[in-house]
N, CA and C of each residue as an Amber inpcrd file, in Angstrom:
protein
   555
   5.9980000  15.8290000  -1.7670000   4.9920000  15.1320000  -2.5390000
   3.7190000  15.0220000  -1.7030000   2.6020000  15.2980000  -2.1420000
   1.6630000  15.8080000  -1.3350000   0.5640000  14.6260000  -1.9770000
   0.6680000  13.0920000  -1.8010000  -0.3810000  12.0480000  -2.6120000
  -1.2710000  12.4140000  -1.7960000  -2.5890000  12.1860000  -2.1840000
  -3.4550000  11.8120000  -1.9390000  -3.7880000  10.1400000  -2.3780000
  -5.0220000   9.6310000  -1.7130000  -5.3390000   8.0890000  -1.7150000
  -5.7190000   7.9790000  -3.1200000  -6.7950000   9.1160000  -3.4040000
  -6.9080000   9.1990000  -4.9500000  -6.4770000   9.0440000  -6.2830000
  -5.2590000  10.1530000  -6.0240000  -4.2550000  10.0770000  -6.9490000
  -2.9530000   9.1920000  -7.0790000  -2.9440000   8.3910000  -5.8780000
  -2.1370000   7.6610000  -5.8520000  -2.8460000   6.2850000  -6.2650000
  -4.0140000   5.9110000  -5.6970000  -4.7110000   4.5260000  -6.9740000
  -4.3630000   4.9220000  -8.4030000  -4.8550000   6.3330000  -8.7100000
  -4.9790000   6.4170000 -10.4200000  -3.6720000   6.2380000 -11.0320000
  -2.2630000   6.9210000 -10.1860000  -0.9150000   6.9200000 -10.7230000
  -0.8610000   5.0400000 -10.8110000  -1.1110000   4.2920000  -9.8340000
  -0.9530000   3.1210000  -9.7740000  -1.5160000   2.1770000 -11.2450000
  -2.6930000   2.6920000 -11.3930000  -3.6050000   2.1610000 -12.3860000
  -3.1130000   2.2070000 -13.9220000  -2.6470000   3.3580000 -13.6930000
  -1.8960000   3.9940000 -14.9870000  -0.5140000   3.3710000 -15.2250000
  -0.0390000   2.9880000 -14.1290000   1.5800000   2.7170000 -14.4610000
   2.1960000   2.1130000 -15.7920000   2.8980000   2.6470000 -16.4570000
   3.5550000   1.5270000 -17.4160000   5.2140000   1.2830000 -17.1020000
   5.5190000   1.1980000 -15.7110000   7.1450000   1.5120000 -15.9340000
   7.7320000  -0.0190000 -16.0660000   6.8520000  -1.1840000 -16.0220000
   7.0720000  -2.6570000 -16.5330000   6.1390000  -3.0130000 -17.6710000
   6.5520000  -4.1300000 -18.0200000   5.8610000  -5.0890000 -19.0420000
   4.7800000  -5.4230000 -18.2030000   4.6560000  -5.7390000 -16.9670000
   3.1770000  -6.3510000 -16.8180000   1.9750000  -5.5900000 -16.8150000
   1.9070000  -4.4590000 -17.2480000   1.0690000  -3.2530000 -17.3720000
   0.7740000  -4.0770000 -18.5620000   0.9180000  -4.4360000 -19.1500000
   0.2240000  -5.0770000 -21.0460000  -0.3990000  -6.3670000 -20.5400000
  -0.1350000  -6.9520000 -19.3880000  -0.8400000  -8.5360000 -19.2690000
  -1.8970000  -8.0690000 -17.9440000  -2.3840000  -7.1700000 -17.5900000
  -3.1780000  -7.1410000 -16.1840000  -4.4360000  -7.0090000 -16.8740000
  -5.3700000  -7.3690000 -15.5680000  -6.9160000  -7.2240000 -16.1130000
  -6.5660000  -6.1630000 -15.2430000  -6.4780000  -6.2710000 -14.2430000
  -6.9500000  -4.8670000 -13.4230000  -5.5270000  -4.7240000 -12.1800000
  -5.4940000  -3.9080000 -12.2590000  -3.7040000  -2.9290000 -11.1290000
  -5.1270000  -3.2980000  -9.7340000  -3.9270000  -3.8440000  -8.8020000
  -4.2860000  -4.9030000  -7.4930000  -3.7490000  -4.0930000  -6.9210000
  -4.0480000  -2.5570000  -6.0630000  -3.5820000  -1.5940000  -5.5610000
  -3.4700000  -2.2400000  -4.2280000  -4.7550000  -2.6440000  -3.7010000
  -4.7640000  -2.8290000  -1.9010000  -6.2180000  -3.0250000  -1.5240000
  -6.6760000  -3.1680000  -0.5710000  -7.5890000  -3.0950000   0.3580000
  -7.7480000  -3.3770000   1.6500000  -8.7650000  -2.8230000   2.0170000
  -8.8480000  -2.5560000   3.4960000  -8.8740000  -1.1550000   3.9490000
  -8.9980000  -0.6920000   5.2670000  -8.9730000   0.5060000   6.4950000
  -8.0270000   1.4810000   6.0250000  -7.7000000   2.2640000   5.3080000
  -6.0800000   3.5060000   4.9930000  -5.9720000   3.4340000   6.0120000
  -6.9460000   3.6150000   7.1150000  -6.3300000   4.5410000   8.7050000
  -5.7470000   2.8480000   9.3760000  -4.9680000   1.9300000   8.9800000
  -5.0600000   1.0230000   9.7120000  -3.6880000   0.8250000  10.4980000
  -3.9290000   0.3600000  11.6210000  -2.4810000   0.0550000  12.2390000
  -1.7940000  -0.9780000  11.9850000  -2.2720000  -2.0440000  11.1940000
  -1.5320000  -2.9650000  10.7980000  -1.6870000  -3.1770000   9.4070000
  -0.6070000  -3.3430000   8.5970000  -0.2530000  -3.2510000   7.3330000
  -0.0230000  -4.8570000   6.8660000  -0.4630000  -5.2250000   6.3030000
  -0.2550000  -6.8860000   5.7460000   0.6040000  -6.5620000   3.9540000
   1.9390000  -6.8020000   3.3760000   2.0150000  -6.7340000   2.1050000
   2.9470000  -8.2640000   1.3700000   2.0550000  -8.1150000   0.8100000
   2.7140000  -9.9810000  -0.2970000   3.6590000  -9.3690000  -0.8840000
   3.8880000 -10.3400000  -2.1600000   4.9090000 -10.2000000  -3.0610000
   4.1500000  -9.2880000  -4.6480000   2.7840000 -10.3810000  -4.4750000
   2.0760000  -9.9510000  -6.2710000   0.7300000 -10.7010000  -6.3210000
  -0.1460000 -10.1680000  -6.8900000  -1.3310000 -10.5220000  -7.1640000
  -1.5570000 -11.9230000  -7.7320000  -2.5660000 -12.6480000  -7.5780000
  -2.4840000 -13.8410000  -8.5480000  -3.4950000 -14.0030000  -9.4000000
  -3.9820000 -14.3450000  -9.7390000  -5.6480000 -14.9430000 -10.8300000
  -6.1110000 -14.3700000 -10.5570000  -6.7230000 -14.8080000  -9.5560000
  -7.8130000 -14.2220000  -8.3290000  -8.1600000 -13.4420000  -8.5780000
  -6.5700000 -12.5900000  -7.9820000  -6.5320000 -10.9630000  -7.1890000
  -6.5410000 -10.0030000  -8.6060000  -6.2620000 -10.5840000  -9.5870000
  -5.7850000 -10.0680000 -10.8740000  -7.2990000 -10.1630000 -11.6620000
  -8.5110000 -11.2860000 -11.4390000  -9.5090000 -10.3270000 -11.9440000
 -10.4520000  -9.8030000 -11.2000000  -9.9660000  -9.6790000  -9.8780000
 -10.6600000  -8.8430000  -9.3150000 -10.5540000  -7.6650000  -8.7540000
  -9.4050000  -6.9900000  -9.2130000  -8.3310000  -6.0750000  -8.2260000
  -8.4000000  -5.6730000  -6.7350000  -8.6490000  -7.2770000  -6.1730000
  -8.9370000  -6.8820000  -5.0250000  -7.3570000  -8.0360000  -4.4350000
  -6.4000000  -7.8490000  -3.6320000  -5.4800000  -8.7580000  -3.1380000
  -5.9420000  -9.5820000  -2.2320000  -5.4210000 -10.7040000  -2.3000000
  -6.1350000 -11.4000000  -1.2160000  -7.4370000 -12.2380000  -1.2630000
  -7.8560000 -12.6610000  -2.4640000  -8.9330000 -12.9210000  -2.0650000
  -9.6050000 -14.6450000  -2.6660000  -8.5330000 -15.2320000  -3.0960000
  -8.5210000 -16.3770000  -3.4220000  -8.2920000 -17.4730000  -2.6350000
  -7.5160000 -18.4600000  -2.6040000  -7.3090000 -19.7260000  -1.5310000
  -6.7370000 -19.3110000  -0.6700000  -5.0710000 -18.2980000  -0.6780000
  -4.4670000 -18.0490000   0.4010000  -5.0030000 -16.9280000   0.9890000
  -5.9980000 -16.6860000   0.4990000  -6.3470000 -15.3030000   0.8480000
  -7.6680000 -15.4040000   1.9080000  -8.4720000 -16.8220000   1.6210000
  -9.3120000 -17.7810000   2.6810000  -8.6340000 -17.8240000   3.6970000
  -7.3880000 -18.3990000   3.6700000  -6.8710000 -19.0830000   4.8750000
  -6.4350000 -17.9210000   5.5600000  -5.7630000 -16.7370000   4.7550000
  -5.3310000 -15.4420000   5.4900000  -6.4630000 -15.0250000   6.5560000
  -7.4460000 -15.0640000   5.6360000  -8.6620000 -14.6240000   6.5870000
  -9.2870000 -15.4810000   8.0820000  -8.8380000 -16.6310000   7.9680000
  -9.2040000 -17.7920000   9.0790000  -8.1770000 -17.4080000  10.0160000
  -7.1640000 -16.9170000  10.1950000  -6.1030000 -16.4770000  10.8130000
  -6.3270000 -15.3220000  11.2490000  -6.5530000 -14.6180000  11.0270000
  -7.0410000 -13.0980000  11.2290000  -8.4900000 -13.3560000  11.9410000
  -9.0510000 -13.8680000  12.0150000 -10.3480000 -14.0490000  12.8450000
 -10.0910000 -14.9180000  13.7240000  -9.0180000 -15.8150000  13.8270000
  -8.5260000 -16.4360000  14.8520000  -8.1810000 -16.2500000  15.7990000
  -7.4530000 -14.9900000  15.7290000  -6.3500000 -14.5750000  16.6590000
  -7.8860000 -13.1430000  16.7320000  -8.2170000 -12.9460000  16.3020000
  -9.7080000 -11.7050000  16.4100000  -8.7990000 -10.2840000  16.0920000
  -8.6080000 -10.5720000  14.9510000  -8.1410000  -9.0540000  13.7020000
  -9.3820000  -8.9530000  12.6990000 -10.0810000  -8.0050000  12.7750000
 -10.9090000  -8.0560000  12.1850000 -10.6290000  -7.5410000  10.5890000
 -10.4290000  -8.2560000   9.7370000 -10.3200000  -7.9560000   8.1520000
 -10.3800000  -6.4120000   7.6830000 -11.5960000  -6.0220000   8.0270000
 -11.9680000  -4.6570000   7.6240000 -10.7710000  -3.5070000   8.6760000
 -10.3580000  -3.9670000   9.6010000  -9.4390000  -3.2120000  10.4230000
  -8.2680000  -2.8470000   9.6480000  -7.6440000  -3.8100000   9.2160000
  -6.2400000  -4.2220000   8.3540000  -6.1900000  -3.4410000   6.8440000
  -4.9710000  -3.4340000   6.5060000  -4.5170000  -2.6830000   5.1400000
  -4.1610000  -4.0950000   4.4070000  -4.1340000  -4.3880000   3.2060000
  -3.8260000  -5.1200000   2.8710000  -3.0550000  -4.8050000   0.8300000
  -1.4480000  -5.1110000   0.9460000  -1.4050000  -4.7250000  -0.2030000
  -0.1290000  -5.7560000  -0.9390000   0.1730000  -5.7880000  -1.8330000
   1.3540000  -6.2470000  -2.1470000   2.6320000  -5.8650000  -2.7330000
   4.0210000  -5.7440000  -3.0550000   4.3920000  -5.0780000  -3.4900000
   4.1030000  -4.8440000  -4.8880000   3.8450000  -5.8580000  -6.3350000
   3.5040000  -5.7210000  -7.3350000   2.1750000  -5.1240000  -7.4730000
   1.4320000  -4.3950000  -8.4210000   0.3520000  -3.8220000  -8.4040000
  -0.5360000  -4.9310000  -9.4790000   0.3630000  -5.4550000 -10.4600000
   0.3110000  -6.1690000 -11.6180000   0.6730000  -7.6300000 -11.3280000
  -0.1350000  -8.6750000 -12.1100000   0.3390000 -10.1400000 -12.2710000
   1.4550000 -10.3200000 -12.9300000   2.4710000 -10.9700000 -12.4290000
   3.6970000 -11.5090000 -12.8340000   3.0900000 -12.9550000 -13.8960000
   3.3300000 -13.3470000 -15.1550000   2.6420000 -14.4280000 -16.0680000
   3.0120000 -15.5470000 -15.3820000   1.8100000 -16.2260000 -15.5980000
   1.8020000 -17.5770000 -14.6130000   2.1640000 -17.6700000 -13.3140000
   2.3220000 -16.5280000 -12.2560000   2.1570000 -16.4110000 -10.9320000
   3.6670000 -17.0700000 -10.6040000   4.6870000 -16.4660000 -11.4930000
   5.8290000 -16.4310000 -11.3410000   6.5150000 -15.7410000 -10.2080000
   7.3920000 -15.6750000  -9.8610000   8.0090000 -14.8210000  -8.7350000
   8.1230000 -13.5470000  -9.4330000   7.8660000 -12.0910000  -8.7170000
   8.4150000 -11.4250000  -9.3260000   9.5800000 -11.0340000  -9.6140000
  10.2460000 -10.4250000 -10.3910000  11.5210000  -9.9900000 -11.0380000
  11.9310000  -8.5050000 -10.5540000  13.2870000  -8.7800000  -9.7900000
  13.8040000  -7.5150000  -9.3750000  13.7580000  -5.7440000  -9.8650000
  13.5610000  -5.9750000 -11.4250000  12.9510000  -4.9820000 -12.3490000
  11.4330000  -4.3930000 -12.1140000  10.9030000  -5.2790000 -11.7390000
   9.4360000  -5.4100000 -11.6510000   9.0070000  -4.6850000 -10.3110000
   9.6660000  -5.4320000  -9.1250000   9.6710000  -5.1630000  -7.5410000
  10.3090000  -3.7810000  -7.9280000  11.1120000  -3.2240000  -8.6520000
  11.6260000  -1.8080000  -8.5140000  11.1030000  -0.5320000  -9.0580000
  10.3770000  -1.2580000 -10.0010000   8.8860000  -0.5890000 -10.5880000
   7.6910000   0.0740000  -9.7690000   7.4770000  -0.9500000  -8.9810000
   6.3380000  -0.9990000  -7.4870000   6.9070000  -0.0430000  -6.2160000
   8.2190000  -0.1700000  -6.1690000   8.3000000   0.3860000  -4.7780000
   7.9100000   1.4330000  -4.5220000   8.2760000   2.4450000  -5.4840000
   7.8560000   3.6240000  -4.5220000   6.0440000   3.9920000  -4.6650000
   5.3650000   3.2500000  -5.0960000   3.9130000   3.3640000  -4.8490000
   3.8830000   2.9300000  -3.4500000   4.3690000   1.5920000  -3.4590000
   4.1410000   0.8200000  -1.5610000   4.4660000   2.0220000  -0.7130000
   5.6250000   2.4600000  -1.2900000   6.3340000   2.8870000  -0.0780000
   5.0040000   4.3270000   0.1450000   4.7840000   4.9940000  -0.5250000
   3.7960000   6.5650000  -0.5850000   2.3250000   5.4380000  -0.0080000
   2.3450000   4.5750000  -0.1210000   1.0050000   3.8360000   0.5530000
   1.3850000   4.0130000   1.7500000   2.3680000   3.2630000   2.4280000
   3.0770000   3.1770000   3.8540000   3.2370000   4.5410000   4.5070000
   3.3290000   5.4270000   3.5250000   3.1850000   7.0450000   4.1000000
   2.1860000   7.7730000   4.5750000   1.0180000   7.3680000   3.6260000
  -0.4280000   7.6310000   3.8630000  -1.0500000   6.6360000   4.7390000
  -0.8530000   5.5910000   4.7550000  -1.6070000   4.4900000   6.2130000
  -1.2420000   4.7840000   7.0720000   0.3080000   5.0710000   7.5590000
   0.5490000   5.3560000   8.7300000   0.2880000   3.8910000   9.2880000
   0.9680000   3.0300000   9.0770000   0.9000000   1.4640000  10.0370000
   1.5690000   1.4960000  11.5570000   1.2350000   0.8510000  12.3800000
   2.4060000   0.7720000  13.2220000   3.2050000  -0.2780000  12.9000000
   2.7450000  -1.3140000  12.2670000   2.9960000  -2.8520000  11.9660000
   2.9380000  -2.8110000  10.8270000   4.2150000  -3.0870000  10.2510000
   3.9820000  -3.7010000   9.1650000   4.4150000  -5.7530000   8.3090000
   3.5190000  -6.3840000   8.3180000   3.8880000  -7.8210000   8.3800000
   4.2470000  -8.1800000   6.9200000   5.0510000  -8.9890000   6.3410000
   5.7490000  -9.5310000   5.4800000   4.7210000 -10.9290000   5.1730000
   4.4730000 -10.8390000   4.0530000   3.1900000 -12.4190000   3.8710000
   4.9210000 -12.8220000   2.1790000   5.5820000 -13.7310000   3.5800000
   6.4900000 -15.0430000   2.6030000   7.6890000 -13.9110000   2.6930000
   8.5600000 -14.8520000   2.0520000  10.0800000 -14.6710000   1.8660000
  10.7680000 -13.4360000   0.8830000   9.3870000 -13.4550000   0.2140000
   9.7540000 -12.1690000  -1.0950000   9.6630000 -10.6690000  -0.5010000
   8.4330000 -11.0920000  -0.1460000   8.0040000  -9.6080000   0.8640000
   9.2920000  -8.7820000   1.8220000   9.6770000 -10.0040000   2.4900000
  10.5850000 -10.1500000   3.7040000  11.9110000  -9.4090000   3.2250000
  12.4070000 -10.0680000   1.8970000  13.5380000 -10.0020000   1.4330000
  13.9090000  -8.8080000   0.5300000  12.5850000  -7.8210000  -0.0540000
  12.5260000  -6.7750000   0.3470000  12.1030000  -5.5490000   0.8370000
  11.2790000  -5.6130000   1.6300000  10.9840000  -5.0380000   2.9960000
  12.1330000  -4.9660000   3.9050000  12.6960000  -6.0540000   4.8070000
  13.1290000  -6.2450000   5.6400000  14.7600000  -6.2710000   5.5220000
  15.5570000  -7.4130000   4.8030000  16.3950000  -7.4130000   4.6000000
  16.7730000  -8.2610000   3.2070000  17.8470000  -8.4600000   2.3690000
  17.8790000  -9.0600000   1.1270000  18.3990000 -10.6250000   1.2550000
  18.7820000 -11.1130000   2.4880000  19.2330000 -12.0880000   2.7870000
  17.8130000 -12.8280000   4.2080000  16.8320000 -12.5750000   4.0680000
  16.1640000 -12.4450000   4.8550000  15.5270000 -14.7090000   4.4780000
  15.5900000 -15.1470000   5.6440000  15.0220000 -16.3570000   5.6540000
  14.1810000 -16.7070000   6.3090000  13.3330000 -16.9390000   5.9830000
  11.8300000 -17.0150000   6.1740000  11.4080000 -17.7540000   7.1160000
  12.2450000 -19.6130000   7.4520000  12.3040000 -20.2100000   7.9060000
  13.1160000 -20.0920000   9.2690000  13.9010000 -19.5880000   9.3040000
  14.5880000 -19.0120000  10.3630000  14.0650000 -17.9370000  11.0910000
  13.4550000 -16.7580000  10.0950000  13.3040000 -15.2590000  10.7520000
  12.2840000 -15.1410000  10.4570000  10.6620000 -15.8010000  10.4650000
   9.3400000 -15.9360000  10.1140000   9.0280000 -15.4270000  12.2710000
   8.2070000 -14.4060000  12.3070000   7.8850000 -13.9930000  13.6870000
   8.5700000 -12.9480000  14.6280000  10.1750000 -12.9150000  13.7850000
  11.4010000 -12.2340000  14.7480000  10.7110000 -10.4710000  14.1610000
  10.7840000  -9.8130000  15.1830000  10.5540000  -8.0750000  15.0220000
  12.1070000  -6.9710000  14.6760000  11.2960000  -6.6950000  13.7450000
  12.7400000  -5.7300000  13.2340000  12.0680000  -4.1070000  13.2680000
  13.0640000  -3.3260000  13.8280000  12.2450000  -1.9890000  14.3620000
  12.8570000  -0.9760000  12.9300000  11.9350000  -0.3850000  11.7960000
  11.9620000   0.7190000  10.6370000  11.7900000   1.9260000  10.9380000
  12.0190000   2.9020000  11.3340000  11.4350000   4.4920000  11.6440000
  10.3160000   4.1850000  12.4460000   9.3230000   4.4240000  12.3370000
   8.1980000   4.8380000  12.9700000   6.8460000   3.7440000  12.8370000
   7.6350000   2.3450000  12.6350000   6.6560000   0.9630000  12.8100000
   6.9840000  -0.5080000  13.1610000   7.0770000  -1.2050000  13.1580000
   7.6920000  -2.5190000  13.6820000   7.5150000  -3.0750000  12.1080000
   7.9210000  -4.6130000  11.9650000   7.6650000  -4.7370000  10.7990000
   8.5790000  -6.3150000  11.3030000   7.2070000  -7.0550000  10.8090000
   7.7480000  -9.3100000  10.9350000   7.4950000  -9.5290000   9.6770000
   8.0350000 -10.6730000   9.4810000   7.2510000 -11.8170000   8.3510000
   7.2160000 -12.4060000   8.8480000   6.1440000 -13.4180000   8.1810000
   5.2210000 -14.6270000   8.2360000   4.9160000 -15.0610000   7.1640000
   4.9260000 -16.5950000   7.3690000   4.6930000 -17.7340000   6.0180000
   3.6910000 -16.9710000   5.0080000   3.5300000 -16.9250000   4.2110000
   2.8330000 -16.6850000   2.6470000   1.5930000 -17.8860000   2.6420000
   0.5160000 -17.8200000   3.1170000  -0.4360000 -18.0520000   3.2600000
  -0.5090000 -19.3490000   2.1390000  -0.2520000 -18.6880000   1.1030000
   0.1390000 -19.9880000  -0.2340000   1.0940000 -21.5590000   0.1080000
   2.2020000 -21.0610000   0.8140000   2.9260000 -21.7970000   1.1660000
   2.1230000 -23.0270000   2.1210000   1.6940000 -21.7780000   2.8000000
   0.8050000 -23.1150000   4.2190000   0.3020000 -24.0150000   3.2510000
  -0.9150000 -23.9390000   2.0490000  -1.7420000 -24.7040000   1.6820000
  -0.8940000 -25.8610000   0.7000000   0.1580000 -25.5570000   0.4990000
   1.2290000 -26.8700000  -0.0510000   1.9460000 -27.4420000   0.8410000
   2.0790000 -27.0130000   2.5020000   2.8170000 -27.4840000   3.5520000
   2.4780000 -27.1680000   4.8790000   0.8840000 -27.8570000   5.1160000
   0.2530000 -27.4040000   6.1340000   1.4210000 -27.9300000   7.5880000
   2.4910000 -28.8750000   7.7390000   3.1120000 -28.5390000   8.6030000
   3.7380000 -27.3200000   9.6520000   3.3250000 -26.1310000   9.0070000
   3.9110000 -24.8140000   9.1490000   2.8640000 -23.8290000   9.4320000
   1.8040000 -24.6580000   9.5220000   0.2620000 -24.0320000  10.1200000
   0.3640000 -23.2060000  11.0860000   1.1610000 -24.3630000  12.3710000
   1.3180000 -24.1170000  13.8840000   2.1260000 -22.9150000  14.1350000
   3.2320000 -22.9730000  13.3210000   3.8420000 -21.8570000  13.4170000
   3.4460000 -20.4640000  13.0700000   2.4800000 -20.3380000  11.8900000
   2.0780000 -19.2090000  11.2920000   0.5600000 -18.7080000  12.7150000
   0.3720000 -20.0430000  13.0930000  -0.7030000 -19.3780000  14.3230000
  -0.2880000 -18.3920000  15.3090000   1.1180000 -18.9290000  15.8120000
   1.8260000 -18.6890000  16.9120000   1.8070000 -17.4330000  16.4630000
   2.7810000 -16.9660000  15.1590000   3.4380000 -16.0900000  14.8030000
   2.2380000 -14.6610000  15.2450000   0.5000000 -15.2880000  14.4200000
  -0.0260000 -14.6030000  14.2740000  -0.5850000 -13.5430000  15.7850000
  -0.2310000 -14.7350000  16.9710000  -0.9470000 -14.5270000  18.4250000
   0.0980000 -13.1320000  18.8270000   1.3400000 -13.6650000  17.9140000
   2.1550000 -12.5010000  18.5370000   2.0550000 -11.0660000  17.6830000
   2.0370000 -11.0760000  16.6620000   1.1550000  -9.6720000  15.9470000
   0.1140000  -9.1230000  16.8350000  -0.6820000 -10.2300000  17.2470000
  -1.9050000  -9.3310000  17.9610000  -1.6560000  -8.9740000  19.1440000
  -0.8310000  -9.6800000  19.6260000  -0.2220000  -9.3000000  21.3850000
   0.3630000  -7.8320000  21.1090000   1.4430000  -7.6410000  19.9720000
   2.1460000  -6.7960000  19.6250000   1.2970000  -5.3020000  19.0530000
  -0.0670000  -5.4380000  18.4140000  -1.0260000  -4.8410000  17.9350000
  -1.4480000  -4.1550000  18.9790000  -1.4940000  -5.2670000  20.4510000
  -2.8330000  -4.5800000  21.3850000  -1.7310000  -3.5110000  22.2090000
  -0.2160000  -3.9110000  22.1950000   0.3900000  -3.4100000  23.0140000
   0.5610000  -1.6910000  22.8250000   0.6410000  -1.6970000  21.3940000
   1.0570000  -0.4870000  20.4990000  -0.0950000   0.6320000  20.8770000
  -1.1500000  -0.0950000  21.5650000  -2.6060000   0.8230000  21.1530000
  -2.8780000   1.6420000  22.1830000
C-alpha cells in the first residue's frame, strides 16, 4: 500500500465505515509536523475539534499546549491525532465498532510519520494502543517498547481539568517524554 499524506486525508474524509460519518461537521484527521518524532493520539474529537477539524484545540487542548511548552516541545514539532476521525454524539466514549473503523487510518498515519514516540492522551488511547487491560492510574508514564518506537500514556488532558490533583503527575510524566525525546535524537 503505497498512501500518500494526500490520499490518506481524502480516504479519511470520505469514510463511511460507521454511523458517525452522518453526525460530523468535519473528519478531525490530525495536525502538526508528518516528519515528527513524537506522536501525541487521543481517543476522539470533541465540539471543538469537530468544528474545526483541527484535534486539540479546545480546553484540553489549552492545557495540552501549556505542557508542551513547559517541558519546551514545541507544538508545531509534534503530530497530533486521535484514534476516531469523527465525533462520537455528546462526546461519549467511543464504541469498540467505531475504534475498529479508525484503526487502520491511525495505524497508515503511524507509517507515514515515522514517530519514535508514540504517547497515549487517557485510558482509551492506552487501552488500545498499548494494551486492553491497560490502567491509566497505575501505568500513566511506564514505557512499553512496539517495533520501531517507544510508546507511554499520560492523563487525557480533559481529565486534569475535572481533577487538577493529577497535574503533578502529568508534569513529571511529561519531563520524562522529553528526557526520552532528547535521548532518541
Amino acid at each position: 500500500m503505497n498512501d500518500t499524506w494526500e490520499s490518506l486525508l481524502a480516504e479519511a474524509c470520505a469514510c463511511e465505515k460507521c454511523e458517525l460519518c452522518k453526525t460530523r461537521t468535519n473528519c478531525v484527521f490530525g495536525t502538526g509536523n508528518i516528519n515528527a518524532d513524537l506522536l501525541f493520539v487521543g481517543e476522539a474529537p470533541g465540539d471543538n475539534e469537530d468544528k474545526t477539524g483541527t484535534p486539540f484545540v479546545g480546553r484540553a487542548g489549552q492545557l495540552l499546549d501549556k505542557y508542551l511548552y513547559a517541558v519546551d516541545i514545541p507544538r508545531d514539532s509534534v503530530y497530533i491525532a486521535n484514534i476516531l476521525k469523527c465525533r462520537p454524539p455528546k462526546n461519549r466514549d467511543p464504541l469498540p465498532a467505531e475504534e475498529d473503523a479508525c484503526m487502520d487510518l491511525l495505524r497508515r498515519q503511524v507509517r507515514l510519520i515515522k514517530p519514535k514516540i508514540i504517547v497515549c492522551l487517557g485510558r482509551i488511547s492506552a487501552m488500545r494502543l498499548i494494551k486492553p487491560d491497560f490502567k491509566i492510574t497505575k501505568e500513566h508514564g511506564v514505557w512499553f517498547e512496539r517495533g520501531n518506537f517507544l510508546i507511554t500514556a499520560v492523563y487525557h488532558p480533559a481529565l486534569l481539568l475535572r481533577d487538577p490533583r493529577k497535574k503533578e503527575d502529568m508534569m513529571e510524566d511529561m519531563k520524562a517524554i522529553k528526557a526520552k525525546l532528547d535521548e532518541l535524537k
